[in-house]
N, C-alpha and C positions, 0 to 999 in steps of 0.2 A: 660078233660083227664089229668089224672095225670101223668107222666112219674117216673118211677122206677126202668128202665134198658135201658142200652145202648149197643149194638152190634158194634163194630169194627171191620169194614177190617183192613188190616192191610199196606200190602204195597201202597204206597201211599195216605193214610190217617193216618194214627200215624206215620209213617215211611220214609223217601226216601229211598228208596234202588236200585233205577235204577241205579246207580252207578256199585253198586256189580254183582248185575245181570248179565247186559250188559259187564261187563269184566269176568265174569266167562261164558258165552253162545260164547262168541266170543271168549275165549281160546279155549271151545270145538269147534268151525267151523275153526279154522283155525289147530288144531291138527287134524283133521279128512277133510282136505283138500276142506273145503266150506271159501265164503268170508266173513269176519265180515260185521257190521250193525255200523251205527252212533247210538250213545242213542236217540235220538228223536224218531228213529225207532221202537224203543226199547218200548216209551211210549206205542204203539198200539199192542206190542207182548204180554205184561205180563195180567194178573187178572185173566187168566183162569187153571191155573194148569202147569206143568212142560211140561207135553205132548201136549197140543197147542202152549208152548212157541217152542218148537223142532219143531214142524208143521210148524209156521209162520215163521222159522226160515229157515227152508229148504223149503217152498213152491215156491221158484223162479228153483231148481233142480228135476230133475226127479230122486228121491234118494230113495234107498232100505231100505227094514223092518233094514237091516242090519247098512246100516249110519243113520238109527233112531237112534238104541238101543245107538250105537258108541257117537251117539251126548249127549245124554242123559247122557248115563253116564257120560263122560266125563263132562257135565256141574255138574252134582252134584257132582261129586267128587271135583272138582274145587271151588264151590259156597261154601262148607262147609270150604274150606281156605280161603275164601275172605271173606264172608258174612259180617264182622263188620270192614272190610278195610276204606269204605268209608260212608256206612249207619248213617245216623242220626235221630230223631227225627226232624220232621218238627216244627218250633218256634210256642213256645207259648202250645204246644202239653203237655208237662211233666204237667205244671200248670192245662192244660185243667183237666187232669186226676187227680190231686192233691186235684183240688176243688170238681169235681164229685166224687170220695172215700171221701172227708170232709161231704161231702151233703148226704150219706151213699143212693146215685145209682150204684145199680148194675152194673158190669163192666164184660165187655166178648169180647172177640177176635174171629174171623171168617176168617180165610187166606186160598184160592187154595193153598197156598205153604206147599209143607210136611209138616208134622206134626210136626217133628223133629227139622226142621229148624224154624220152628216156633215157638214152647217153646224156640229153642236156640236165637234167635232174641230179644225176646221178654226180657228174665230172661239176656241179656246183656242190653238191654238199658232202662227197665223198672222195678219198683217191681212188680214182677208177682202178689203177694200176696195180691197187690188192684186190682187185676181182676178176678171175681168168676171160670169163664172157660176160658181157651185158646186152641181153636180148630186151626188144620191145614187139609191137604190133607192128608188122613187117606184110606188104604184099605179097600173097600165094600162098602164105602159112597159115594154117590154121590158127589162132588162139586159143589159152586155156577156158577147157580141160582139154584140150584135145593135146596127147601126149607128146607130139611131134618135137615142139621145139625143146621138150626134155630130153629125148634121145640126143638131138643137137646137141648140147651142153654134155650130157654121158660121155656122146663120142670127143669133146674138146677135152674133157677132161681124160679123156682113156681110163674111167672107173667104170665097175662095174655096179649096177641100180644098189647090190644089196650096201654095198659102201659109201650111199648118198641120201643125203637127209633131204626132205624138201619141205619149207617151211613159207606159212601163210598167215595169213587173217579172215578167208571169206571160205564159204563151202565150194565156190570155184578153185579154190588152191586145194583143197582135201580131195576133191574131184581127180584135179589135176596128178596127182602123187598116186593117190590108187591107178589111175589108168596106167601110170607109168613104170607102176609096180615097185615105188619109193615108200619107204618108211617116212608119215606125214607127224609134219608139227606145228599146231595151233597156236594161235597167240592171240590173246585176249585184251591186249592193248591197242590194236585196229580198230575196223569200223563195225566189225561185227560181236553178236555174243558165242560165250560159253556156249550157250545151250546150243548155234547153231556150228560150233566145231564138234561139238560130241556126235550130234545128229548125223553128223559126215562121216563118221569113224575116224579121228584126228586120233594116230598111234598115242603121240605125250599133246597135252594142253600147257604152256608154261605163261607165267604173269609178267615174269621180267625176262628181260633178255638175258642176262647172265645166268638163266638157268639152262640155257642151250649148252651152257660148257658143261655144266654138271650130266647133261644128256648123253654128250660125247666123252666123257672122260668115262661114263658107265658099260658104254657100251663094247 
């Protein structure tokens, strides 16, 4: 099997951004009279879209459709002032992507996080323009795992699944990649553990990013 394209999540695999997150989610709970969350906390609320990070977020209150909407917004309006406050690339991340656009693999982004905020994330800390697609949370599309917006990206790339790696950090992204019938690859530098990339069937687990080349150069 020959690898030709790569799929990226985005937060916590090219990115830290539990930083930003977790002080723009906790400006909104604490403007809208709920208690903040430590970041660690934080690690187990995010991968799934804005609307489960609010759920996990108020799940300990018995809180109205009304301190949903309140939180929510409040967190996006706030997350679009922070978002590049403390966010970085994770090391070794920039080269990762330097060598794979040198090796002329396809490159594509896959984030729950709006759509918005994600081309904005993306076009600040990376050149967009080594990446063929950059998808985010988009209206009428499902979110991962639902395999949708990977066919999306297959067909922009005109590869075929078995030629495409898809790589993550949560058991939402190992999810995502089995549905989609991608060969998955874990990464232990995110926000989640080992144990919960193996529990998912993650095909390779790697620590550093430059073992993704040694992934594709075996295959």
């Amino acid at each position: 099997m020959t690898i030709l394209g790569i799929i990226f999540d985005l937060d916590g695999t090219l990115l830290n951004t539990l930083d930003d997150i977790s002080d723009a989610m906790n400006y909104a709970l604490s403007k809208c009279g709920f208690n903040p969350y430590s970041i660690d906390q934080y690690r187990y609320f995010v991968g799934s879209g804005v609307d489960i990070l609010v759920k996990r977020a108020l799940q300990k209150y018995d809180y109205t459709q009304e301190d949903f909407d309140n939180v929510k917004n409040a967190y996006l309006e706030q997350y679009q002032k922070v978002q590049d406050h403390k966010t970085r690339p994770y090391p070794g991340i920039l080269e990762l992507i330097d060598i794979l656009y040198r090796q002329n693999i396809k490159l594509a982004i896959l984030s729950n996080k709006p759509h918005q905020d994600t081309i904005d994330v993306v076009t600040k800390y990376f050149d967009i323009n080594k990446f063929n697609i950059v998808l985010g949370q988009r209206k009428g599309i499902a979110i991962k795992p639902s395999p949708q917006s990977v066919y999306e990206i297959l067909g922009h790339f005109n590869l075929d699944k078995d030629n495409v790696l898809y790589v993550g950090d949560t058991d939402i992204d190992m999810q995502t990649a089995r549905n989609a019938g991608l060969t998955s690859v874990g990464v232990t530098w995110g926000f989640r553990t080992y144990e919960e990339l193996l529990k998912n069937n993650a095909n390779f687990i790697i620590n550093n990013p430059l073992d993704l080349v040694q992934i594709i150069n075996q295959k």
